[in-house]
N, C-alpha and C positions, 0 to 999 in steps of 0.2 A: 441189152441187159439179160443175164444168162440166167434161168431158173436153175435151182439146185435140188437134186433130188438124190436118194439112195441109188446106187447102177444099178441098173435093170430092175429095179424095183417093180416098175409097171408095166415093161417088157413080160416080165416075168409072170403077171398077174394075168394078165391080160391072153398071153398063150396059156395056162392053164383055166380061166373061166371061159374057154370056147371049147374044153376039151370036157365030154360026156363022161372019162373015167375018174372025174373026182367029186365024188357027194357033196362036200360042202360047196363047191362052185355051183351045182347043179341044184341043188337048193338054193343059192345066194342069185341062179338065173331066176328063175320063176320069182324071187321074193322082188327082182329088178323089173321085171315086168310090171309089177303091183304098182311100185311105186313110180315107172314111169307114166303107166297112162293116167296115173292122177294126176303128176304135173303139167304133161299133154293138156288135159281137160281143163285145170286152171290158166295155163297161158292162153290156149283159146276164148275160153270165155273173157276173157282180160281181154285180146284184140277184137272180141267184138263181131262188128260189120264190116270192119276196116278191111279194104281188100291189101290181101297179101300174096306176095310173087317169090318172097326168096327167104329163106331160114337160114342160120347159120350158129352150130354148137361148138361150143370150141372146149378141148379137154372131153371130146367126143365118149370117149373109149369105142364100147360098142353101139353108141348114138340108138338106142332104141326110144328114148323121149323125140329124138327126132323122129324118126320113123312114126310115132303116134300123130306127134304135131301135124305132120306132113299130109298126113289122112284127116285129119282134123281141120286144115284150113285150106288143103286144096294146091300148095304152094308148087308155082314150077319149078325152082330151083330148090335145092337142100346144101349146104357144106356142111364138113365133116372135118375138124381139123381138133391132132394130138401130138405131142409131141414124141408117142409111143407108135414105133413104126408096128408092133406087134395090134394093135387098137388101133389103128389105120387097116392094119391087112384084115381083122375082122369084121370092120364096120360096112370094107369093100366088097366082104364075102355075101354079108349080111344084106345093103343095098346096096348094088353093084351099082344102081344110076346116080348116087352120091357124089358131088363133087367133093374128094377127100384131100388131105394133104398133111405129110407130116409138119405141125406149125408148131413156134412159140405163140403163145398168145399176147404176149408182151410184146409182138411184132406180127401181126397180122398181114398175110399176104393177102389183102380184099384194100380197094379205096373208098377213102372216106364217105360215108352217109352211102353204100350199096348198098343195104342187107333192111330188110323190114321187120323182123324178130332175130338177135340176138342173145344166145342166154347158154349159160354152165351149166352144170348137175355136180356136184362133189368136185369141185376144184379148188377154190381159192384157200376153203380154210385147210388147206395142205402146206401155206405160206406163211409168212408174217403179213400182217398188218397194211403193211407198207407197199408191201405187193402184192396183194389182192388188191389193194386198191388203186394200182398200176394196170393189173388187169381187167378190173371194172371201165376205167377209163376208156381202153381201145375196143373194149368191146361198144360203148356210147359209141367212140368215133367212126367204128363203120357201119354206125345203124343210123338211119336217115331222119332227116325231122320227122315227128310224127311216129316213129317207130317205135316197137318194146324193145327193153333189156329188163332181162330173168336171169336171176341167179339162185340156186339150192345149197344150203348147208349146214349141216348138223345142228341142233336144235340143241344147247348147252344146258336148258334147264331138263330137257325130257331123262323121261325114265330110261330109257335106250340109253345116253350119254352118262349120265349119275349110273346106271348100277352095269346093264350089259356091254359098254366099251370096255370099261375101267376092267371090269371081269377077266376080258383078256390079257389084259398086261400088256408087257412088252410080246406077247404072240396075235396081237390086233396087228390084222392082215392088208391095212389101205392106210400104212404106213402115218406119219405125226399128223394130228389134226389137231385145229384148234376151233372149236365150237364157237358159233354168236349167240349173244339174245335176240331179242325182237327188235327190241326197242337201238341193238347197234345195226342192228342191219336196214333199219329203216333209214338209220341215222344216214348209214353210207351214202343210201340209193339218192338222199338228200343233197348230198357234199359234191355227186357227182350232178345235178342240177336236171335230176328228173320226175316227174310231173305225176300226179294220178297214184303213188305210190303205195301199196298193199301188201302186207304180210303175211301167208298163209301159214298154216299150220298143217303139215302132212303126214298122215299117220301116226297122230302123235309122238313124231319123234325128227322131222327134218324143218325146215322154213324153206317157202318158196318167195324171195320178196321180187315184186312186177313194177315197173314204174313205166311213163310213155317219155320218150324226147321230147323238148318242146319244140313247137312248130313254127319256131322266129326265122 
């Protein structure tokens, strides 16, 4: 199943947010760091005591919520997988001990139940419906009983979504998005058949929702 997106869309983003001579990237870094190690710090405290060996971000870009987690839980392995070979070459720059790969996510090159935390940051609501909830799926299927799946995405009711997306117009730079509430995203983590489920609220402006596998 083929994901569709604008060309080079995020080729394109992705080599200029690694590049120092453009200000709004270089503000939009530092503002990505803020909000990664708070996701960091919530999927942590979500796994707990649970001992953890492998992480895996898919729709990586620059994987810096990985990079947080990873120091956060200790993990010896990391994956790093996007379908933007330009967000592969950064992520490799960035942690060169990453196992990286250009992937679909709707086809994971990992097998089933390997990974002990699994989770996105700003991917799915760039789809329909239908396919995020495609890609929720495989990211469950190679995360192991007893494992997390974490996913981040725009927060439809926040102020951030109501007044500074829309501001932009068609010049909003991370291409179509379709925001959730709380109450659908909870919904989902439901539909997909996992356990412990919790919706954060980050920076008042995105949702982190956490749920565990269950361990049948």
């Amino acid at each position: 199943m083929p994901i569709q997106s604008p060309p080079d869309l995020w080729d394109t983003f992705w080599a200029e947010h690694a590049s120092p001579s453009n200000l709004f990237h270089r503000l939009l870094w530092l503002v990505r760091f803020l909000f990664s190690s708070a996701y960091a710090q919530k999927m942590a405290q979500f796994v707990g005591n649970h001992p953890i060996s492998s992480l895996l971000e898919v729709g990586c870009g620059s994987a810096r919520t990985l990079h947080y987690l990873e120091h956060r839980l200790g993990a010896k392995k990391c994956f790093a997988f996007d379908l933007s070979p330009q967000a592969i070459k950064l992520t490799h720059t960035l942690s060169p001990h990453f196992h990286t790969a250009v992937a679909n996510v709707l086809a994971l090159p990992l097998p089933a139940e390997s990974m002990d935390v699994s989770f996105s940051i700003g991917l799915i609501e760039h789809f329909s419906r239908e396919t995020a909830h495609a890609m929720m799926c495989e990211k469950v299927r190679v995360t192991r009983k007893g494992g997390v799946v974490a996913v981040m995405v725009p927060w439809k009711s926040s102020i951030y979504n109501l007044l500074v997306r829309r501001a932009f117009g068609k010049y909003w730079p991370f291409g179509d998005e379709y925001p959730f509430r709380r109450k659908e995203l909870a919904e989902l983590l439901q539909v997909l058949g996992l356990q412990e489920i919790t919706v954060f609220v980050i920076h008042g402006s995105t949702l982190l929702g956490i749920g565990r596998k269950p361990n049948l």
